[in-house]
C-alpha positions in Angstrom: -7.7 -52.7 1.3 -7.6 -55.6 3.4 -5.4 -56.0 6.3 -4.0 -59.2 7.5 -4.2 -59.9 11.5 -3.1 -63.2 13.3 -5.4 -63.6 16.3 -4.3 -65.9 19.1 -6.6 -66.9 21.8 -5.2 -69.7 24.7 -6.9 -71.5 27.1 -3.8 -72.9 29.7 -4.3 -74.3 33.4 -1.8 -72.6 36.1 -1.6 -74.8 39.0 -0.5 -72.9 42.4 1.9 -70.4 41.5 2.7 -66.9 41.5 4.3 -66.2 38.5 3.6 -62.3 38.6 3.4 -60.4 41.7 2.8 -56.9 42.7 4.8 -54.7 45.0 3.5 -56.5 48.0 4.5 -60.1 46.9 1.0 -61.0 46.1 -0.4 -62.3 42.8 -1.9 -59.4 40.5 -5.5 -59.6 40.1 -8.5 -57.6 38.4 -11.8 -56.8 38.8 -14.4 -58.3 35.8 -17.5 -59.7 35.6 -18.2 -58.1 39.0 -15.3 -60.5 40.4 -12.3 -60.8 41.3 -9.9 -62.7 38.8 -6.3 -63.9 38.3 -4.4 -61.8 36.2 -0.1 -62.2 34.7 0.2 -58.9 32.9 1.4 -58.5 29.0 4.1 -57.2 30.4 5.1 -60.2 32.1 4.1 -62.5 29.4 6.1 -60.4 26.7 9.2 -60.8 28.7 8.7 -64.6 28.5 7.7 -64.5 25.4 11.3 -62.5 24.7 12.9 -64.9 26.1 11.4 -67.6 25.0 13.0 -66.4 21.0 16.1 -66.8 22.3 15.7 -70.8 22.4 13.9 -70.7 19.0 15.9 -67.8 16.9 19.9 -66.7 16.3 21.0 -64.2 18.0 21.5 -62.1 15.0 17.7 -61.8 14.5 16.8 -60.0 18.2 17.6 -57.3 20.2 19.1 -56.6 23.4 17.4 -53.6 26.0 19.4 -52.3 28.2 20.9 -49.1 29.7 24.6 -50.2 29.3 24.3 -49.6 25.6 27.1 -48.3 25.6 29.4 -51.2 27.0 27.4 -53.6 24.1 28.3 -51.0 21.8 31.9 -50.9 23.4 32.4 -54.3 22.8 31.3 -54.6 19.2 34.2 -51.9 18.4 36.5 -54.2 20.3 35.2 -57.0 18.2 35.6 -55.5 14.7 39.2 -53.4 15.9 41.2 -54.6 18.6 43.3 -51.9 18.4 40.7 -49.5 19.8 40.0 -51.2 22.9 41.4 -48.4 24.8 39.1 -46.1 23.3 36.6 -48.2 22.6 33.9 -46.8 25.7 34.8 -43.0 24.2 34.3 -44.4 20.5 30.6 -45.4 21.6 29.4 -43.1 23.9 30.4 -40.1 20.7 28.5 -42.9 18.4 25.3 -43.5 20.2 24.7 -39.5 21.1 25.1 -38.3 17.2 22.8 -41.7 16.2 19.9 -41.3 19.1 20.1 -37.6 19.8 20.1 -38.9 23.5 21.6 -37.9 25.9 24.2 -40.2 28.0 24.6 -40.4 32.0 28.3 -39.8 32.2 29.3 -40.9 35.5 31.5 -38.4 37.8 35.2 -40.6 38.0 36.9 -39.6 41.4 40.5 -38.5 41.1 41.7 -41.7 42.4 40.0 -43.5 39.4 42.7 -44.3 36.3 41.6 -44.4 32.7 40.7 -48.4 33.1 38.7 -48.2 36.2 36.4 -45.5 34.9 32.7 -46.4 34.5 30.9 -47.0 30.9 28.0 -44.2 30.4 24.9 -45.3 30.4 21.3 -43.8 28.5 18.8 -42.4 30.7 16.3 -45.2 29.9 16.5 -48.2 28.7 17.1 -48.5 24.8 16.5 -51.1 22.4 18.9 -51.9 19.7 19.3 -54.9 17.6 22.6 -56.5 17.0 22.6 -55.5 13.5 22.3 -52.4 14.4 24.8 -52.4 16.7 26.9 -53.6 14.9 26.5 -51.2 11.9 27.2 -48.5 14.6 30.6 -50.5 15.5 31.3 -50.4 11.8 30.5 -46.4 11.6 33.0 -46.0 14.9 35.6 -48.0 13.1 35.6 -46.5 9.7 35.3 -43.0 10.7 37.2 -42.7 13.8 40.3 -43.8 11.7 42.4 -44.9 14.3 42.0 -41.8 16.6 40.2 -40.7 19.6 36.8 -40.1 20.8 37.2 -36.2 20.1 38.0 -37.1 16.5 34.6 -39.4 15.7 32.8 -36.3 17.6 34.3 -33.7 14.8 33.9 -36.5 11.8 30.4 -37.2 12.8 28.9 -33.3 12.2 29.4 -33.8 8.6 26.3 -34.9 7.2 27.6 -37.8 5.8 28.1 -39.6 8.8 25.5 -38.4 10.5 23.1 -39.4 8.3 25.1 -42.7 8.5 24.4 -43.1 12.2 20.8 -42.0 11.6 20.1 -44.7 9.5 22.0 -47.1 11.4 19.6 -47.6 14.5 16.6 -47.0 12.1 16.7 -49.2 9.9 17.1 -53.5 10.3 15.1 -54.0 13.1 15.4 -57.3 15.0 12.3 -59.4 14.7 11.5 -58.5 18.6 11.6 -54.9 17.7 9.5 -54.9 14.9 7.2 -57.1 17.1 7.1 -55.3 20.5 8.3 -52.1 19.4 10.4 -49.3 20.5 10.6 -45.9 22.3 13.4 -43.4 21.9 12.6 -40.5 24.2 14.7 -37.6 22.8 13.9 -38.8 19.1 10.7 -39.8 18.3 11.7 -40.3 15.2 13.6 -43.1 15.9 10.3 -44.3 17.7 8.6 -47.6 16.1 5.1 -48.8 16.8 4.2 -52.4 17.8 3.0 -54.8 15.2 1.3 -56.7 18.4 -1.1 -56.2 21.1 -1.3 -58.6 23.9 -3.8 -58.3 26.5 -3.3 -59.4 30.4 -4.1 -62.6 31.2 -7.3 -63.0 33.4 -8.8 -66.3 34.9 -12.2 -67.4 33.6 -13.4 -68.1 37.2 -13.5 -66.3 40.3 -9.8 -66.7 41.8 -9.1 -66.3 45.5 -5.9 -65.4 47.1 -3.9 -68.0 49.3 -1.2 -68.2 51.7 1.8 -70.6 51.9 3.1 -71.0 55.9 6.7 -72.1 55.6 9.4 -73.0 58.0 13.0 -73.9 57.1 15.2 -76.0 59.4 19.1 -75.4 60.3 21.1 -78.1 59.5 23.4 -77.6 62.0 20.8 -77.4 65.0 21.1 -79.8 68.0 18.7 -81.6 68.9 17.9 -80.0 72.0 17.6 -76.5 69.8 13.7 -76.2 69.0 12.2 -73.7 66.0 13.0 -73.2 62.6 15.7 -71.4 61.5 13.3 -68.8 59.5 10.0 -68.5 58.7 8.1 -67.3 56.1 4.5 -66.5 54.0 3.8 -66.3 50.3 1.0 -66.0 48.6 -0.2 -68.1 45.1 -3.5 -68.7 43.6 -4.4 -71.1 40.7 -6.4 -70.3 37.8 -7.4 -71.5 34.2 -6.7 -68.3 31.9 -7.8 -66.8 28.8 -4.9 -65.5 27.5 -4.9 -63.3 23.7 -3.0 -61.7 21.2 -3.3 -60.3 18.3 -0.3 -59.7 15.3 -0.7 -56.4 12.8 1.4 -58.5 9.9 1.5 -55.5 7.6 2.9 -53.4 10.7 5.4 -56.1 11.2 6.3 -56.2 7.7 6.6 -52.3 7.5 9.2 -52.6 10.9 10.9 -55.6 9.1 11.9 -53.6 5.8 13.8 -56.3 3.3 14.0 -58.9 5.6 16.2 -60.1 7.9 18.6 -62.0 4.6 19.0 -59.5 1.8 18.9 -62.4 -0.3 15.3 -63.3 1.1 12.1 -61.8 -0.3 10.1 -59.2 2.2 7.0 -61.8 2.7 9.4 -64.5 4.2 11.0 -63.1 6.9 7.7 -61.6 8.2 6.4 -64.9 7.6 8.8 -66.4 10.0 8.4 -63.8 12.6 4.8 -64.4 12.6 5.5 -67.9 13.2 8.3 -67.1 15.7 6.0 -65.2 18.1 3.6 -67.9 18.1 5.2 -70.3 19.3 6.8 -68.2 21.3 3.6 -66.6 23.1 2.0 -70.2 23.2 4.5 -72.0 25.2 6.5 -69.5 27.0 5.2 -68.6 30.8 6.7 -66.1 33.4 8.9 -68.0 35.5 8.2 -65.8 38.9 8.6 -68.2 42.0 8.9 -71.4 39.7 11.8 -72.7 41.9 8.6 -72.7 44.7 5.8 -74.1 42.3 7.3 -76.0 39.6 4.5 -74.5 37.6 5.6 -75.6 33.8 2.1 -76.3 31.8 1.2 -75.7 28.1 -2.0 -74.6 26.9 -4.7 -77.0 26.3 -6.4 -75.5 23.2 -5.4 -72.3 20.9 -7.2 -70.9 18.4 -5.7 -68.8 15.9 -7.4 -66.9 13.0 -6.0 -65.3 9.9 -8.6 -62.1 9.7 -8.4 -59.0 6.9 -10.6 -55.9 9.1 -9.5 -56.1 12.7 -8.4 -58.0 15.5 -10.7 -59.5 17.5 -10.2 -60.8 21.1 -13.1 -63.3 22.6 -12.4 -62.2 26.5 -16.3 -61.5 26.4 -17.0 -65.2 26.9 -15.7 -65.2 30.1 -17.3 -62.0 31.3 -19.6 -64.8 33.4 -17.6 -66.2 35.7 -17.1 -70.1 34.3 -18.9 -72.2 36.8 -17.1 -75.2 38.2 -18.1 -78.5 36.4 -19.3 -81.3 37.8 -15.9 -82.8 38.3 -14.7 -79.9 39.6 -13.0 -77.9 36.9 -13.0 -74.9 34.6 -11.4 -76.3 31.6 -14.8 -77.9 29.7 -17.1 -75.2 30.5 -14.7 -72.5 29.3 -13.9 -74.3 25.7 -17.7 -74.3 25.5 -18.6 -70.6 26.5 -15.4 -70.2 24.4 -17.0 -71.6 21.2 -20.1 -70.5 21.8 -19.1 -67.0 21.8 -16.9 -67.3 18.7 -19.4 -68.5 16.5 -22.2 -66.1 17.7 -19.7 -63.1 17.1 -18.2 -64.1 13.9 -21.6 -65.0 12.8 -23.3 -61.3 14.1 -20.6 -59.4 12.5 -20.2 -61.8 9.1 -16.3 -62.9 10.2 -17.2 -66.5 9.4 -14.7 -66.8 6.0 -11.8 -66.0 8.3 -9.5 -69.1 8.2 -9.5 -70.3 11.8 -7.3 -73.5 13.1 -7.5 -75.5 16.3 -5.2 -77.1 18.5 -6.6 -78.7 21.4 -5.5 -81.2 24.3 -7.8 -83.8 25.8 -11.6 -84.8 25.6 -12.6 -81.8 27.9 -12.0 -79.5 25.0 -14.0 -81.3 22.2 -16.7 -78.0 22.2 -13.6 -75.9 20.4 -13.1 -78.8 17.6 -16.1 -77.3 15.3 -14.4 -73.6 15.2 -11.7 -74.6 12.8 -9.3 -77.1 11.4 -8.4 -79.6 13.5 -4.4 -79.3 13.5 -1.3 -80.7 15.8 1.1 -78.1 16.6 3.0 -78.3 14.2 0.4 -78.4 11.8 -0.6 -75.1 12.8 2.5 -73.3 12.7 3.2 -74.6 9.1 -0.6 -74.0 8.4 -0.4 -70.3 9.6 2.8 -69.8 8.0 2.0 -70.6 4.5 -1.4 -68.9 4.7 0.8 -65.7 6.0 3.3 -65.9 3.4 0.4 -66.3 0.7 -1.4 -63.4 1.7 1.7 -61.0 1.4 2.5 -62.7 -1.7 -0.9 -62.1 -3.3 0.3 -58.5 -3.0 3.1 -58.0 -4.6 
């Protein structure tokens, strides 16, 4: 049976910036190729990404991860019963430990502390819920809590009914970042879902040295006669041209997804959509660490994406050569030809050439990429993927 994969590679110039540091303040790096490159971790690029949906999708449709679940929680109750609100914190905390099996840090009130003034518990690690499924716990609160207390939803929710309620209430509609990213629950694997992407760290194609920033900033109120600055200070930033990749498991992401995000909407569409959602997402979202200092807002100047039925494929092997500079000094042309290069060798060595590949590309420097696909705008690719997507899934029903 074949398997349907969206693979995304980027090629994006990052002028001086340091968008992802480790714990000394410096830009993360790696070793390959026998050099040292720049590197901006999935990690990093996944929380952009993240945020990135919430400019391009309702609220309805994502998640929220956090360890004050049970304030979110608190205030759905509010939201669907007013009446409750003074027992709406109780109502949650009894909710979330009969639909997670996890265990809640209940803070320790002090004597002086009155019923208002008492902190929210929180879980032990972050957990990630979408607002569907908060709110179908909200619901559970409401309608089985009948008006009373925290100690009556406890009793109400051991009967298998409700419990099986609750249950089903965190594991099933997933938000479209769940079913993307995925999602631990360490006391109930169970409730565990597995990623329907990878995406792997960026790295530069070039060698990529460190640098240092000497700063100095003046007091506006100094005299004249006062000499120095009123601080000083060093930061590090490097600049790079990246190879950034990821790759989408759609029949994962349609297995996370269930019936779709609309009951009224057919399974293929919303995964459709969510395939479509993440790459736009991926392609022109960037970490914003230190942007206030570096101002460093590009977009990608050519993307590749390819539709592929055995397994994904990423083309970081290109690059394994450092990309020499060009004559006119930069990275960009030489790596959108090792990038083609490479491409068609592999696809041709291991007989991927039928997959459906489109290219978006910016400027005459990347012309070497325009033979490795369909020439497409951006929009053009995100319709074109889309529809190709949504035919696939369709062709098996």
């Amino acid at each position: 049976m074949h398997r349907t994969i969206v693979d995304i590679h980027v090629l994006q110039n990052v002028p001086p910036s340091n968008m992802n540091r480790d714990d000394t303040g410096t830009p993360k790096s790696a070793f390959y190729g026998g050099v040292r490159r720049a590197r901006v971790s999935s990690q990093a690029w996944k929380r952009a990404t993240r945020e990135q949906f919430g400019r391009l999708l309702p609220p309805e449709q994502l998640g929220v991860r956090t360890k004050k679940v049970v304030e979110a929680l608190a205030e759905r109750i509010t939201e669907h019963d007013g009446s409750l609100a003074d027992n709406a914190l109780k109502l949650a905390e009894v909710t979330l430990s009969a639909a997670t099996g996890s265990a809640l840090d209940v803070p320790k009130r002090k004597a002086k502390d009155d019923a208002d003034g008492a902190a929210a518990a929180e879980s032990k690690y972050l957990m990630f819920l979408s607002r569907r499924q908060l709110d179908a716990l909200a619901e559970l609160a409401v309608d089985v809590s009948a008006g009373g207390d925290g100690e009556t939803l406890k009793k109400s929710l051991k009967e298998k009914e409700h419990k099986s309620r609750a249950r089903n209430a965190v594991n099933t509609r997933h938000s479209i970042d769940i079913a993307l990213f995925g999602r631990m629950v360490a006391d109930s694997t169970d409730l565990n879902v597995d990623a329907a992407t990878q995406v792997a760290h960026a790295l530069s194609v070039h060698r990529s040295d460190i640098e240092s920033d000497y700063y100095t900033a003046v007091d506006d109120r100094n005299e004249e006669s006062e000499a120095g600055a009123g601080m000083i200070g060093m930061v590090d930033f490097n600049s790079s041209t990246l190879y950034r990749y990821a790759a989408v498991d759609v029949d994962q992401l349609q297995r996370n997804l269930g019936v779709g995000l609309r009951d009224d909407e057919p399974p293929n569409t919303p995964t459709a959509k969510a395939v479509i959602a993440f790459l736009e997402a991926f392609i022109t979202s960037l970490p914003a660490g230190k942007i206030n200092t570096f101002a460093h807002n590009t977009l990608p100047s050519a993307v590749l994406v390819t539709l592929r039925k055995r397994w994904p494929l990423s083309f970081v092997g290109a690059f394994e050569e450092p990309v020499p500079k060009s004559e006119q000094g930069g990275f960009l042309r030489g790596s959108c030809r090792k990038l083609a290069e490479h491409a068609r060798e592999t696809q041709r060595q291991y007989g991927l050439q039928e997959d459906p590949t489109w290219v978006f590309r910016v400027g005459e420097e990347t012309r070497d990429l325009a033979d490795c696909g369909t020439d497409v705008t951006f929009t053009q690719l995100l319709e074109s993927v889309e529809e190709s997507v949504a035919g696939r899934l369709e062709s098996r029903v």
